[in-house]
C-alpha positions in Angstrom: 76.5 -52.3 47.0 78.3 -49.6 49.3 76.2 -46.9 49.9 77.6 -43.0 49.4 78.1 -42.4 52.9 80.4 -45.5 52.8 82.2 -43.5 49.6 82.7 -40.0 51.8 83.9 -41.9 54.7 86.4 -43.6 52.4 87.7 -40.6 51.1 88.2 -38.7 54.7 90.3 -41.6 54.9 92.9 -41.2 51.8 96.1 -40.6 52.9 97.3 -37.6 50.9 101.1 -38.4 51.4 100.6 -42.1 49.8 98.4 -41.8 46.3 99.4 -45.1 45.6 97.6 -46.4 48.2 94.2 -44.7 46.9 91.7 -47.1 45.7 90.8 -47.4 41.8 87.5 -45.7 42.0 89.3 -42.5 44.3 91.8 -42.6 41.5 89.1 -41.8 38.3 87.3 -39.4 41.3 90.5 -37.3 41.5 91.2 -37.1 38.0 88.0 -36.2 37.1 87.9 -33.4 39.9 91.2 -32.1 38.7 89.9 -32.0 34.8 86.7 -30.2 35.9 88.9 -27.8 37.9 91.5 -27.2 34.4 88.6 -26.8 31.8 86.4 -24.3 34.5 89.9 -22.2 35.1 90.5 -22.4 31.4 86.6 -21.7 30.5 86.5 -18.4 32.8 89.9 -17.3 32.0 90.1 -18.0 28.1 86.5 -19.1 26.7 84.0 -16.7 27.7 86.2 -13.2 27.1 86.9 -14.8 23.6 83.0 -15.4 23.3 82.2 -11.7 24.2 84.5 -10.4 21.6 82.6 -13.0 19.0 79.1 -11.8 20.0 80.5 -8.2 19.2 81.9 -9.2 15.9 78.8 -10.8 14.9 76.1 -8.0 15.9 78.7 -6.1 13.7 78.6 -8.6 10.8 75.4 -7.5 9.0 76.8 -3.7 8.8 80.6 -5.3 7.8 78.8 -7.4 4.8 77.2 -4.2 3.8 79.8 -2.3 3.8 81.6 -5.1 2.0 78.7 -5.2 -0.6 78.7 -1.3 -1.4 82.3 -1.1 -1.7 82.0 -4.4 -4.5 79.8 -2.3 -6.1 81.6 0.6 -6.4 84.9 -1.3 -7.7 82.3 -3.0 -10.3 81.2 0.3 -11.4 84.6 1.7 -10.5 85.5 1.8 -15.2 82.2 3.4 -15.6 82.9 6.1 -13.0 86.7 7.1 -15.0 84.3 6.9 -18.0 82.2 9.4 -16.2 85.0 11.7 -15.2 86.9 12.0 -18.6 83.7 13.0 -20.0 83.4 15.9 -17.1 87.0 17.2 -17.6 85.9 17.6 -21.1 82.8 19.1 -20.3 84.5 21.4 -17.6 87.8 22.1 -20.5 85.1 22.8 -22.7 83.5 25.6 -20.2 86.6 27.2 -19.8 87.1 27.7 -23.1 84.0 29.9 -22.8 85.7 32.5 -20.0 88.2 34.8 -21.8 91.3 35.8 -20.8 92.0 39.0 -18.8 93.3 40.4 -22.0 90.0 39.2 -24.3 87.4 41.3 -21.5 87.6 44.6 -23.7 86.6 42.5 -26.9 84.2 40.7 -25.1 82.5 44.2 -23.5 83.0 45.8 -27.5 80.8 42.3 -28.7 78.2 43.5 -26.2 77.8 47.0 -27.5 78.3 45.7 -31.3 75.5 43.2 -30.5 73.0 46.8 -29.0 74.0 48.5 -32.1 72.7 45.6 -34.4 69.5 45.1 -32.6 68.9 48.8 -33.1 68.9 49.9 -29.3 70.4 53.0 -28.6 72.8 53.2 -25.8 72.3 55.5 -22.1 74.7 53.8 -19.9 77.6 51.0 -19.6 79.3 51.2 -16.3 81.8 48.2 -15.9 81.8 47.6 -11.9 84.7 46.2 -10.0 85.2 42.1 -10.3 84.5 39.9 -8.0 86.6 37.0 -8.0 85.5 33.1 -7.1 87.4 29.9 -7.0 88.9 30.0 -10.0 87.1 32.7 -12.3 85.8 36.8 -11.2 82.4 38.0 -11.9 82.6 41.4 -14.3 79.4 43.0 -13.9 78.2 45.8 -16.4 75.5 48.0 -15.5 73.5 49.0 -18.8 70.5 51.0 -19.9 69.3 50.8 -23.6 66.3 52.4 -25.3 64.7 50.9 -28.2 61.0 49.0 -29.1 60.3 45.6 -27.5 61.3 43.9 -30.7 64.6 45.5 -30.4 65.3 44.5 -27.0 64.3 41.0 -27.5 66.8 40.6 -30.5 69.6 42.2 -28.5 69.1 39.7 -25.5 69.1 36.6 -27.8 72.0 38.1 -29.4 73.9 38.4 -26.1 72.8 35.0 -25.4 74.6 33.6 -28.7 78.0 35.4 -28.2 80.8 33.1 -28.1 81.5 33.9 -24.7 79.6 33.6 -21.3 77.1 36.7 -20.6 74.4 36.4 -18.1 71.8 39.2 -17.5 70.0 39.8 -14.7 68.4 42.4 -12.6 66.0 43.2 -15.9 63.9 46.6 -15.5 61.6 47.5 -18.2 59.2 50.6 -18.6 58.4 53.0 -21.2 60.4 56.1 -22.0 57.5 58.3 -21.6 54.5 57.9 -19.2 51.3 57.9 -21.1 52.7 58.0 -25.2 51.7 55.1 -27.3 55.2 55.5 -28.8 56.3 52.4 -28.0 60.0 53.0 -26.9 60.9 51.3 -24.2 64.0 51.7 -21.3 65.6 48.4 -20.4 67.8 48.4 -17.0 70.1 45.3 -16.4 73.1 44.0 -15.1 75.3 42.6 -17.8 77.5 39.6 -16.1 80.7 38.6 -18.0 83.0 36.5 -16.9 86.7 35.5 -16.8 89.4 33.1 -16.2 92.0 33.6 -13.0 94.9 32.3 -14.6 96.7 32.7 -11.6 93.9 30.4 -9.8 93.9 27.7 -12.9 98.8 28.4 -12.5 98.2 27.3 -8.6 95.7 24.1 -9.3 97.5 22.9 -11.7 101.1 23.0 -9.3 99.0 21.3 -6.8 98.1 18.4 -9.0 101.4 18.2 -10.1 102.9 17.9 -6.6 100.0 15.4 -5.8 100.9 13.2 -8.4 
């Protein structure tokens, strides 16, 4: 058996100009030398960047399948949510039909004071202040002081309360007429908040939606 030394010296030998020449053995040597050399270039070159960018797609799997997960979900739900909304525009029309017009404020303000003289409160002050508008309605707040007994007041609050219309009252004062008298009239201070509809707000969203569509 030929030793490796015998092999090496062999292969100083090989005349590079004559291959045909080349023993058997120097033959499978050079083929496999050249294949090692092809699948290392083509391992470095092509492999390993294409195994980087796999390693960062699958660290990013997990969050990709839940992301994938929550949007199933949401197409699942997706009837139930147009359920949701139709019943929220109706809700929301339904809302607006409770803020008058500019035109129905001066009925709405005459409601109030019919509502005080039915409770039996009599009148000191009702200053309408300037409005102050929102998104797509204004703020009217009244300033008004009424006299009356504690019954009174209470039936002309849960009368406001039952209008038709929006009302809110705040800023509440209360404190008898006179200091000291068992009389049992009362003053009651408040801000009476009415409300109404910006058509001109409800003209321009409604454009919009159209153009959108």
């Amino acid at each position: 058996m030929r030793s490796l030394r015998e092999y090496i010296e062999e292969l100083r030998s090989l005349d590079q100009n004559n291959i045909g020449s080349w023993p058997t053995w120097a033959y499978g040597f050079a083929i496999l030398l050249v294949s090692a050399t092809i699948i290392g270039i083509g391992t470095w070159y092509f492999v390993l960047p294409k195994q980087d960018a796999l390693e960062r797609v699958a660290r990013k799997e997990p969050e990709l399948k839940q992301t994938f997960e929550s949007k199933q979900r949401l197409v699942a739900n997706l009837d139930a949510y147009r359920t949701q909304l139709e019943a929220m525009e109706l809700q929301f029309g339904a809302l607006l039909q409770q803020l008058p017009s500019k035109t129905e404020v001066p009925s709405l303000l005459n409601d109030i004071s019919q509502t005080r003289i039915a409770s039996g409160l009599e009148e000191e002050l009702f200053k309408p202040r300037p409005e102050n508008p929102q998104d797509f309605y204004a703020v009217l707040p009244n300033d008004l002081i009424v006299t009356g007994t504690y019954h009174e007041l209470g039936r002309f609050v849960s009368g406001v309360a039952a209008l038709s219309r929006i009302v809110t009252i705040q800023d509440i004062q209360i404190e008898p007429i006179n200091e000291g008298e068992d009389s049992g009239e009362l003053r009651m201070s408040m801000t009476a908040n009415t409300y109404r509809y910006l058509e001109d707000a409800g003209a321009t969203a409604s454009g919009s939606g159209s153009q959108k569509r």
